[in-house]
C-alpha positions in Angstrom: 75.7 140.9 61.8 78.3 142.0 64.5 79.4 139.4 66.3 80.7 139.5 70.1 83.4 137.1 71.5 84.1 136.6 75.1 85.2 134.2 77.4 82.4 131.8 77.9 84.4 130.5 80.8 84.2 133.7 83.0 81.6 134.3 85.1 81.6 137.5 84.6 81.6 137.8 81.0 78.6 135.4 81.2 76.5 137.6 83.1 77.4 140.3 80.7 76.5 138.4 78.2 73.3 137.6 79.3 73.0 141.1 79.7 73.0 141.8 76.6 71.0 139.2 75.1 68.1 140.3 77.5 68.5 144.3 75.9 69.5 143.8 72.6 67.9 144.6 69.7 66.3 141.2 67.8 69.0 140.2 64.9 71.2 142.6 66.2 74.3 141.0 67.7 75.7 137.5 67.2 77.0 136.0 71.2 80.0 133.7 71.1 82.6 132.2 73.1 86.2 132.1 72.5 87.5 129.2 72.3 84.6 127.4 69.6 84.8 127.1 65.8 82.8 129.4 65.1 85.3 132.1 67.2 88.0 130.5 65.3 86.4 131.3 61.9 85.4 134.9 62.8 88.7 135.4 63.8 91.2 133.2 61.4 91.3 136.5 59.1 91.8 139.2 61.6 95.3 140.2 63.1 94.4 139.7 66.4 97.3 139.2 69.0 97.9 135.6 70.4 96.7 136.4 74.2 93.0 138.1 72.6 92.7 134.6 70.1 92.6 132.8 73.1 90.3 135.0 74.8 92.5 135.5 78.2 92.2 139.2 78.0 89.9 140.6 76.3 86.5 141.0 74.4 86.2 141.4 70.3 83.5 142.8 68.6 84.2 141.6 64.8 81.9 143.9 62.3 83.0 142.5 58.7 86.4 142.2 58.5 87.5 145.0 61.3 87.6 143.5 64.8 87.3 145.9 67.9 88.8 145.3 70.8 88.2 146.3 75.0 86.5 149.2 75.6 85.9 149.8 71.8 84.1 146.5 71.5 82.0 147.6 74.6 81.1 150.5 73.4 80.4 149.6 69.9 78.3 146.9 71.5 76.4 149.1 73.5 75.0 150.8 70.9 73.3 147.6 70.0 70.8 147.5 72.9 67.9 149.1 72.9 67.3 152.5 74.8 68.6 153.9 76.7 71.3 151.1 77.3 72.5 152.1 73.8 73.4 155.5 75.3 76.1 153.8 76.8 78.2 154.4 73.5 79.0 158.3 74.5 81.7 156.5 76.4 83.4 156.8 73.3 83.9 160.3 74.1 86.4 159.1 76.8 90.1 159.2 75.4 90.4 155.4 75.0 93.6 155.4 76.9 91.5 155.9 80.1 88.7 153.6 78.6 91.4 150.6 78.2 92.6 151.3 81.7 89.8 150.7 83.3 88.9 147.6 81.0 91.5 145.9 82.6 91.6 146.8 85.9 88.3 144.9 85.6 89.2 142.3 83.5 92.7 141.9 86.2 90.0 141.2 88.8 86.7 140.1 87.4 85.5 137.2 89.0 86.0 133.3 87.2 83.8 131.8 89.1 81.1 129.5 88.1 83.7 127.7 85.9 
C-alpha cells in the first residue's frame, strides 16, 4: 500500500491530510508523519535528499521501493481518492517544472500553525 509522508507538525499538511483520509478509498493509502519510525523505515532505503528525510520541504509518496516527491506525490496521491477528487491527477499533464513551482511557493508560505 502507498504510503504518504508529511510533516505532522504543519498545520497545513494536517488539514491535508485529513483531507485525504475523509476521501480516500478504504485500504488505499497509508498516512504518516516525518519524523516517526515508521517514516524512518519507509525511507532508510530510498535516496532521498537530507532536507525531504527530515520532512522540511516536502511530501513523499513511497510506492514499493520508488519514492515520489512534491507535486508528483500529490498527484499520484490524488488518484487515490475517490471521485471525482481522483481527477485531480490530470495535473500531471502540467510540465512538472511549473507543478514544483507552485509546490513551493506554497510550501515557502503555508501556515505552521497549530504546532
Amino acid at each position: 500500500m502507498p504510503a504518504l509522508i508529511y510533516d505532522g507538525d504543519c498545520g497545513f499538511c494536517r488539514s491535508v491530510v485529513r483531507f485525504i483520509e475523509r476521501r480516500a478509498e478504504p485500504g488505499r493509502v497509508h498516512l504518516v508523519p516525518f519524523g516517526t519510525p515508521e517514516a524512518a523505515v519507509l525511507t532508510r532505503d530510498l535516496a532521498l535528499p537530507e532536507t525531504v528525510r527530515c520532512g522540511c520541504d516536502t511530501v513523499v509518496l513511497v510506492v514499493g521501493t520508488t519514492a515520489l516527491l512534491r507535486s508528483d506525490a500529490v498527484l499520484a496521491a490524488a488518484a487515490l481518492l475517490r471521485r471525482p477528487w481522483s481527477l485531480l491527477r490530470l495535473g500531471l499533464v502540467v510540465p512538472r517544472p511549473l507543478r514544483d513551482g507552485a509546490y513551493r511557493f506554497v510550501a515557502k508560505n503555508r501556515s505552521r500553525s497549530g504546532q
